[in-house]
DRENLO-781462 format. One record per residue (C-alpha): residue number from 1; residue in three letters; chain; x, y, z. Coordinates in steps of 0.5 Angstrom, whole numbers, plus 2048, in hexadecimal, padded with zeros to 3 digits. Layout:
N
@nr->NUM rest->ALA kette->A u->X v->Y w->Z
...
//
This chain:
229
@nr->1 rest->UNK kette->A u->804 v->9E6 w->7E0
@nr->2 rest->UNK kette->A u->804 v->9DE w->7E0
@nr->3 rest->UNK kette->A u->804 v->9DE w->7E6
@nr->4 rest->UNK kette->A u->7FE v->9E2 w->7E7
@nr->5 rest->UNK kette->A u->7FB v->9DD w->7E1
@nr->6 rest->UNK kette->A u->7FD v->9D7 w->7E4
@nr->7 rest->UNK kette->A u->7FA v->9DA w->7EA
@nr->8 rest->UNK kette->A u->7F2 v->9DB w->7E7
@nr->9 rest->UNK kette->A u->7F3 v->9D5 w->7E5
@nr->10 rest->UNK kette->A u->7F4 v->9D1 w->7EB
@nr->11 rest->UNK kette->A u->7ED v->9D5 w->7EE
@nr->12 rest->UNK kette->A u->7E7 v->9D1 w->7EE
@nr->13 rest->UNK kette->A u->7E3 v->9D4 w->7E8
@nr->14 rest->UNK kette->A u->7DE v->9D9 w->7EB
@nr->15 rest->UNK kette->A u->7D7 v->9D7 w->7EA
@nr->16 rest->UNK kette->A u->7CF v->9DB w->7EA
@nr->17 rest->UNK kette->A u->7C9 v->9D8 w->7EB
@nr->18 rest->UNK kette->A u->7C3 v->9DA w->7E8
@nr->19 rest->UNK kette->A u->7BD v->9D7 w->7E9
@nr->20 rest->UNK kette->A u->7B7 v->9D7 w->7EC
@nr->21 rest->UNK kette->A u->7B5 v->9D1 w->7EF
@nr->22 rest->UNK kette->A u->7B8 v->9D1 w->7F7
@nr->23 rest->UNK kette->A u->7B9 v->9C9 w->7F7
@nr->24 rest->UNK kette->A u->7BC v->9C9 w->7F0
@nr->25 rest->UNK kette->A u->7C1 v->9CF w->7F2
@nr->26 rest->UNK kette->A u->7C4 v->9CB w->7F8
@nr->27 rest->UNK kette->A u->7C4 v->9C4 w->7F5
@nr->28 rest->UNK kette->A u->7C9 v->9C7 w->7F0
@nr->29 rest->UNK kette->A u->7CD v->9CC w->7F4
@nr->30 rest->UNK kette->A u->7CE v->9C6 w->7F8
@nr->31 rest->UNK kette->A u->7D0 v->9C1 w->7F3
@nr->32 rest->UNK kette->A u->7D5 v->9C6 w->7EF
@nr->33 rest->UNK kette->A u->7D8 v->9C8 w->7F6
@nr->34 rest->UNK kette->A u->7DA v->9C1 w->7F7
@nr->35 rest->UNK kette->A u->7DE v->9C1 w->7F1
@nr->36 rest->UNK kette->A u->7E5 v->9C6 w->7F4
@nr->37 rest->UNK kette->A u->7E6 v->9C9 w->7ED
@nr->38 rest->UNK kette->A u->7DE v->9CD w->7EE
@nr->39 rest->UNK kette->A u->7DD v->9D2 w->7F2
@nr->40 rest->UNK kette->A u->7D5 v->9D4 w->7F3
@nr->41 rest->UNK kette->A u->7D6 v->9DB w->7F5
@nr->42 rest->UNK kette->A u->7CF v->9DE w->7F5
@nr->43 rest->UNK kette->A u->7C7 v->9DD w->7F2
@nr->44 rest->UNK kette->A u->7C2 v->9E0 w->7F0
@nr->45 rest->UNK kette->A u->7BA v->9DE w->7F0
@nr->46 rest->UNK kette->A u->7B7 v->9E3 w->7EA
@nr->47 rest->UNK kette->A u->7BD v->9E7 w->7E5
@nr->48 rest->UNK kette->A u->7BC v->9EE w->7E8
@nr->49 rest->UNK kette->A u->7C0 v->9EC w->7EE
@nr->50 rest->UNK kette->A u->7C4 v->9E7 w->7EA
@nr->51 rest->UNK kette->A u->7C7 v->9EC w->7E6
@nr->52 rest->UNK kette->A u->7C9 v->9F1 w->7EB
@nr->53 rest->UNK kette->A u->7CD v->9EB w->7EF
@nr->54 rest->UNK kette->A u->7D0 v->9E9 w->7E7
@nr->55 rest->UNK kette->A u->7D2 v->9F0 w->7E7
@nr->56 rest->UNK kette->A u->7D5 v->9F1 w->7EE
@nr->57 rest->UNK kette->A u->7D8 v->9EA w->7EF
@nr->58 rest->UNK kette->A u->7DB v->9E9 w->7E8
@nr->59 rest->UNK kette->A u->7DA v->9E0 w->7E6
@nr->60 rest->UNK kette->A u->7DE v->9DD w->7E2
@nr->61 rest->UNK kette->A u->7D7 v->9D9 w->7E0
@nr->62 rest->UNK kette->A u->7D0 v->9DB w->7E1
@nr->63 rest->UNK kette->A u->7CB v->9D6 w->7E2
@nr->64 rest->UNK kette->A u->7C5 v->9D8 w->7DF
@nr->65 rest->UNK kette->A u->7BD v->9D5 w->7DF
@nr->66 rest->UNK kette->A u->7B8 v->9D7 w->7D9
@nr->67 rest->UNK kette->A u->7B2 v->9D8 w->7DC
@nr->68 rest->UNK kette->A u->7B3 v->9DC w->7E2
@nr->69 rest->UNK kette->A u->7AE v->9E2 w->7E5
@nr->70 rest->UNK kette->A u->7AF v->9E9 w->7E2
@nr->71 rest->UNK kette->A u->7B4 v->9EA w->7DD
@nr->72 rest->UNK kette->A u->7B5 v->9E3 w->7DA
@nr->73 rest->UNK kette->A u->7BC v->9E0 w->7D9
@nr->74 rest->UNK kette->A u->7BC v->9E1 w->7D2
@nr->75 rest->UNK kette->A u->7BB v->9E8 w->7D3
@nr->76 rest->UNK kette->A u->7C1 v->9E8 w->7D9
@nr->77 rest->UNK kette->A u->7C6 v->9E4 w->7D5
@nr->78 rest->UNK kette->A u->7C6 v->9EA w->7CF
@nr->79 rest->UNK kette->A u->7C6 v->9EF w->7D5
@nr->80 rest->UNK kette->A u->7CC v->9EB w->7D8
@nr->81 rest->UNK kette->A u->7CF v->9ED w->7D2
@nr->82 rest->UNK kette->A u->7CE v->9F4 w->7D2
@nr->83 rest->UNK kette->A u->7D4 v->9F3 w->7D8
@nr->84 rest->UNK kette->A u->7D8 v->9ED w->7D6
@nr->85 rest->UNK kette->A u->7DA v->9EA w->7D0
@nr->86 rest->UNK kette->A u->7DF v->9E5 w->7D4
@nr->87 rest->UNK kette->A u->7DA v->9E3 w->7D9
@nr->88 rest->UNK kette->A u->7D8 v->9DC w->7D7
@nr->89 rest->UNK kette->A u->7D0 v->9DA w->7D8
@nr->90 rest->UNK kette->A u->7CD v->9D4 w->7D8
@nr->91 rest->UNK kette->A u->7C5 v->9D2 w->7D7
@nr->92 rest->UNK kette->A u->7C3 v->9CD w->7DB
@nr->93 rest->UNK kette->A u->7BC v->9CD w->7DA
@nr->94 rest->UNK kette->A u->7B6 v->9C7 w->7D9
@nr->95 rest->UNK kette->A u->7B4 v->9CC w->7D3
@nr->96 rest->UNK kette->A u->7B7 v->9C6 w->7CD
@nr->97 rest->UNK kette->A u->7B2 v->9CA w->7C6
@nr->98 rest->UNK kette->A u->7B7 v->9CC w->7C1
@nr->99 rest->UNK kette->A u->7B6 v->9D3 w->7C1
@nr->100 rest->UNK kette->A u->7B8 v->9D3 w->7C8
@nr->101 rest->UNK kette->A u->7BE v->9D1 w->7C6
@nr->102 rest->UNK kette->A u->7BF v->9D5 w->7C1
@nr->103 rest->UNK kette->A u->7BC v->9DC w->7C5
@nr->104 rest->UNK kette->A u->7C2 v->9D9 w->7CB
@nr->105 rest->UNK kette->A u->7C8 v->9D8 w->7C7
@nr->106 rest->UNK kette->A u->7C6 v->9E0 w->7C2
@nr->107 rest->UNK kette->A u->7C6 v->9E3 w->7C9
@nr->108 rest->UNK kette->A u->7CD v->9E1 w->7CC
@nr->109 rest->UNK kette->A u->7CC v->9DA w->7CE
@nr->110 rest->UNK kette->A u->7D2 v->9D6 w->7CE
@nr->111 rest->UNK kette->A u->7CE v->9CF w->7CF
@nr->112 rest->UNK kette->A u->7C7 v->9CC w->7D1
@nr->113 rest->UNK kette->A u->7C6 v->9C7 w->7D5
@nr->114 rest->UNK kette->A u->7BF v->9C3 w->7D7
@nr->115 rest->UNK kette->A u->7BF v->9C3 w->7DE
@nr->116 rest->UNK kette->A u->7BF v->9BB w->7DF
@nr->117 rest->UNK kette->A u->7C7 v->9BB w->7DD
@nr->118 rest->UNK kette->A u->7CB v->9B8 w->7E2
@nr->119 rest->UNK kette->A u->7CF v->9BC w->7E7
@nr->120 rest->UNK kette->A u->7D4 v->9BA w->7E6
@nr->121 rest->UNK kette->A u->7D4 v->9BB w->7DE
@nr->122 rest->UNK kette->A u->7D1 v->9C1 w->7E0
@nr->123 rest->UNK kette->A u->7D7 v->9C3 w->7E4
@nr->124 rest->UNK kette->A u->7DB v->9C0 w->7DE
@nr->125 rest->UNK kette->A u->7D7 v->9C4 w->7D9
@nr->126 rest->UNK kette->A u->7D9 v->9CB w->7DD
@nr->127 rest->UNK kette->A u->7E0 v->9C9 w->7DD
@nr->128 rest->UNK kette->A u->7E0 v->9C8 w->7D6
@nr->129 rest->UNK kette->A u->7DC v->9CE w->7D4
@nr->130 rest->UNK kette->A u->7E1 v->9D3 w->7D9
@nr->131 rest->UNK kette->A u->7E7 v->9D0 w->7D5
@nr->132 rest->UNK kette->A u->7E3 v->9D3 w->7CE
@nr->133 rest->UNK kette->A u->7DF v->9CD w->7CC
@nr->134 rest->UNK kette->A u->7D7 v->9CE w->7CA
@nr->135 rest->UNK kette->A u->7D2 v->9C8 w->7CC
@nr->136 rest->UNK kette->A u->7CC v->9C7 w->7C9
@nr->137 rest->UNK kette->A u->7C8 v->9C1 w->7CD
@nr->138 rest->UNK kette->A u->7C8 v->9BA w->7C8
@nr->139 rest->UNK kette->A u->7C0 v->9BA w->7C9
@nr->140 rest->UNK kette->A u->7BE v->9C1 w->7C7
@nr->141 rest->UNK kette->A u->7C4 v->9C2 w->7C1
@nr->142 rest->UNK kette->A u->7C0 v->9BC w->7BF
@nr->143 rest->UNK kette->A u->7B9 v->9BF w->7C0
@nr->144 rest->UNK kette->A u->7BC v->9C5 w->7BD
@nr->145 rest->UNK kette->A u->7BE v->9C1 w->7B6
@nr->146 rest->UNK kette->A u->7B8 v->9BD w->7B6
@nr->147 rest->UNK kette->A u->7B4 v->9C4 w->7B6
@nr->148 rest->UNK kette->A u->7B8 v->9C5 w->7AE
@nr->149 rest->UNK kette->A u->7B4 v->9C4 w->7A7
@nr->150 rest->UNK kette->A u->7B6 v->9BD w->7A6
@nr->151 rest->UNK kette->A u->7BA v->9BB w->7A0
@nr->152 rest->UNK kette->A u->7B8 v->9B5 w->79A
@nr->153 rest->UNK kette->A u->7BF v->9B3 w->79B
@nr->154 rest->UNK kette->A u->7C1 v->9B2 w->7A1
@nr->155 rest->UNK kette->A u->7C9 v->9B2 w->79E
@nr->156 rest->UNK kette->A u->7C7 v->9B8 w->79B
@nr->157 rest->UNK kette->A u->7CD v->9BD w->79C
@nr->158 rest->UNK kette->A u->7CD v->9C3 w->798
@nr->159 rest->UNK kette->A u->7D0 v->9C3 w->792
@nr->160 rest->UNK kette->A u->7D3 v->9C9 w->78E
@nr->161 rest->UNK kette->A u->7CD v->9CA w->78A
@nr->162 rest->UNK kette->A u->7C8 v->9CA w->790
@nr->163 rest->UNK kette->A u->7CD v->9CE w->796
@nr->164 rest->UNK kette->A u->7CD v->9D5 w->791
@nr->165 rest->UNK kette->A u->7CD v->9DA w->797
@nr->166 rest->UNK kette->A u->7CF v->9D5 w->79C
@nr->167 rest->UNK kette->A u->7D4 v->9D4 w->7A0
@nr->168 rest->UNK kette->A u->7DA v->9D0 w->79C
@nr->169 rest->UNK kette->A u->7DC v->9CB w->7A1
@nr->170 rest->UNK kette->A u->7DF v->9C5 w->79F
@nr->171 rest->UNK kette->A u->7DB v->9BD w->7A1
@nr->172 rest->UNK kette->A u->7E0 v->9BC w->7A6
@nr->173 rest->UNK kette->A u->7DE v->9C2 w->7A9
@nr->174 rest->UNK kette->A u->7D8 v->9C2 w->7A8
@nr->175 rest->UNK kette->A u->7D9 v->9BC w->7AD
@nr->176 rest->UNK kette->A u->7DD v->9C0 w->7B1
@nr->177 rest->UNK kette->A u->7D7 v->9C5 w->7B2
@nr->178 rest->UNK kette->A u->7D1 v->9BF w->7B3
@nr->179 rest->UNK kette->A u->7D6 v->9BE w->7BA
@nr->180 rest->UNK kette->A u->7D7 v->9C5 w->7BB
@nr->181 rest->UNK kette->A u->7CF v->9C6 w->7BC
@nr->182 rest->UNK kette->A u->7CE v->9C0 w->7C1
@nr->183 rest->UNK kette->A u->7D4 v->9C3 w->7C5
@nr->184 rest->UNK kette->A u->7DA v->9BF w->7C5
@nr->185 rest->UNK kette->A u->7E0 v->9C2 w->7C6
@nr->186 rest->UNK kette->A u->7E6 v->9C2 w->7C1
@nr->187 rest->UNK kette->A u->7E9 v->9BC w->7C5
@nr->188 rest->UNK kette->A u->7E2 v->9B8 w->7C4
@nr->189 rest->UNK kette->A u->7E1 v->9BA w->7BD
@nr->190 rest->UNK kette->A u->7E8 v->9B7 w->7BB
@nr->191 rest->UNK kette->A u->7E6 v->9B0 w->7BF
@nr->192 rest->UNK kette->A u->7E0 v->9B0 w->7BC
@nr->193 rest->UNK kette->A u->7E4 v->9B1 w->7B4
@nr->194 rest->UNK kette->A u->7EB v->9AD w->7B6
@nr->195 rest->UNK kette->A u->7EE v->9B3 w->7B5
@nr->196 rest->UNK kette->A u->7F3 v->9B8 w->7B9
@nr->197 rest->UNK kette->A u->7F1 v->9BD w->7BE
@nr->198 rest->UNK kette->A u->7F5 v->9C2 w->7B9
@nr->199 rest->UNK kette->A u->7F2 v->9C0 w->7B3
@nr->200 rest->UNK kette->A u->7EB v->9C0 w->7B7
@nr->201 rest->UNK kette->A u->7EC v->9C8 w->7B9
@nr->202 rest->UNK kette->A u->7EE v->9C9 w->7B3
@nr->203 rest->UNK kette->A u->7E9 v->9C8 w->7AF
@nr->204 rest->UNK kette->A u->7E5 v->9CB w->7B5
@nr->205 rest->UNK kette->A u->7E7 v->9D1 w->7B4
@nr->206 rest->UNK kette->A u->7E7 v->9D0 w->7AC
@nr->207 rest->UNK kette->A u->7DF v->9D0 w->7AD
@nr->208 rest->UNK kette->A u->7DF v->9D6 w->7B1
@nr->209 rest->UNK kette->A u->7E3 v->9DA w->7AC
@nr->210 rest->UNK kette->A u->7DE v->9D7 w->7A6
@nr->211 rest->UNK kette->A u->7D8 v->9D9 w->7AB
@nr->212 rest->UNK kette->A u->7DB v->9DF w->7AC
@nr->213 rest->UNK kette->A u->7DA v->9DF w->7B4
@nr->214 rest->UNK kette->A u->7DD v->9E0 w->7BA
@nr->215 rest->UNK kette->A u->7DC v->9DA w->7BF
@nr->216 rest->UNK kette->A u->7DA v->9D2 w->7BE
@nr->217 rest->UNK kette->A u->7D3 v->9D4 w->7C1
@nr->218 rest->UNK kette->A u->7D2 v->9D9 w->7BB
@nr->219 rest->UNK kette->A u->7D4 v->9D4 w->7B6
@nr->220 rest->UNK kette->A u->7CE v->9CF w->7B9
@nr->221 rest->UNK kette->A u->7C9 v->9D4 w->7BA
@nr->222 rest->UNK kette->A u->7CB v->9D5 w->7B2
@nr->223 rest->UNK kette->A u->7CB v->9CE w->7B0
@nr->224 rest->UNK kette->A u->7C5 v->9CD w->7B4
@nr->225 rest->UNK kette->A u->7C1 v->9D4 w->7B1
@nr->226 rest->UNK kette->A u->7C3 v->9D2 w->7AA
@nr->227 rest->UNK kette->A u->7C1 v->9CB w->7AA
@nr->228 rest->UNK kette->A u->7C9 v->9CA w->7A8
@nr->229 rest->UNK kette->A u->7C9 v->9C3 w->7AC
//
């Protein structure tokens, strides 16, 4: 059995490609296929086709634009997940207004990505998420917060009186859930605090507790939505 995951793990990580534009689907699939841990195995112009090959062939990672012919991606993110809770999906879209990113990430998305990211962070950012890591592009969190009611106070954090029927986090982990909405990893959040990776998971999965969600990318949907950063 150790084996045969030791064995997956030396695969080269399985990748789909949903996007509608021919010069944008060859420039990626070369540039991640020049990375030996990626493997290009299929694209897809619109959905419909995408989603049959999603089925049939079973990534480890879908790449999937927004604003496509037909069904959207919106719309095939949530169907994705009527088959596959497992399967990882990224947004990669130049769709950058903060209800698109939330719409992505409510429908199964386990990051968002502006399509000018490098090709080698992109190549980063999907090893990142296949290994359970969600990302958020630093542009479009930071689009996301500006969106929010803006406080008098910009040291403004919420007290006993003013978090009644809130989420009780304590100030570090309301520090550790600003991270976690920009997509930093636990290892990123614990350079940025001084602290060990241990301590960082650990307040992670503290907020997810308190938060009463399943994954990272449901506490920053939350955060986001609730106006908690």
């Amino acid at each position: 059995m150790t084996n045969t995951k030791e064995a997956k793990k030396a695969e080269p990580i399985k990748v789909v490609i949903v996007e509608d534009f021919k010069l944008t689907r060859v420039g990626l699939r070369c540039a991640l296929n020049a990375n030996p841990k990626l493997n290009v195995i299929a694209e897809s112009e619109d959905a419909m086709e995408g989603l049959k090959i999603i089925e049939r062939e079973k990534p480890d990672v879908v790449l999937m634009d927004l604003g496509l012919p037909g069904i959207n991606g919106i719309e095939a993110m949530q169907k994705i997940r009527e088959f596959s809770n497992d399967m990882k999906i990224i947004a990669l879209t130049s769709h950058d207004r903060e209800e698109e990113v939330i719409a992505a990430l409510s429908s199964g998305a386990n990051a968002y990505c502006l399509k000018d990211i490098d090709p080698l962070k992109l190549a980063e950012v999907i090893k990142d998420v296949y290994a359970g890591v969600c990302w958020i592009d630093p542009v479009v969190a930071q689009l996301a917060l500006n969106s929010l009611p803006k406080i008098d106070n910009p040291g403004f954090l919420p007290n006993k009186s003013q978090s009644e029927g809130r989420v009780p986090l304590t100030e570090r982990e309301y520090e550790v859930l600003k991270h976690l909405v920009t997509g930093k990893s636990n290892t990123e959040i614990a350079k940025e605090l001084i602290v060990s990776v241990h301590t960082a998971k650990a307040h992670v999965c503290s907020i997810l507790q308190k938060m009463c969600v399943n994954d990272r990318v449901q506490a920053a949907v939350k955060a986001v939505k609730e106006g908690m950063v």
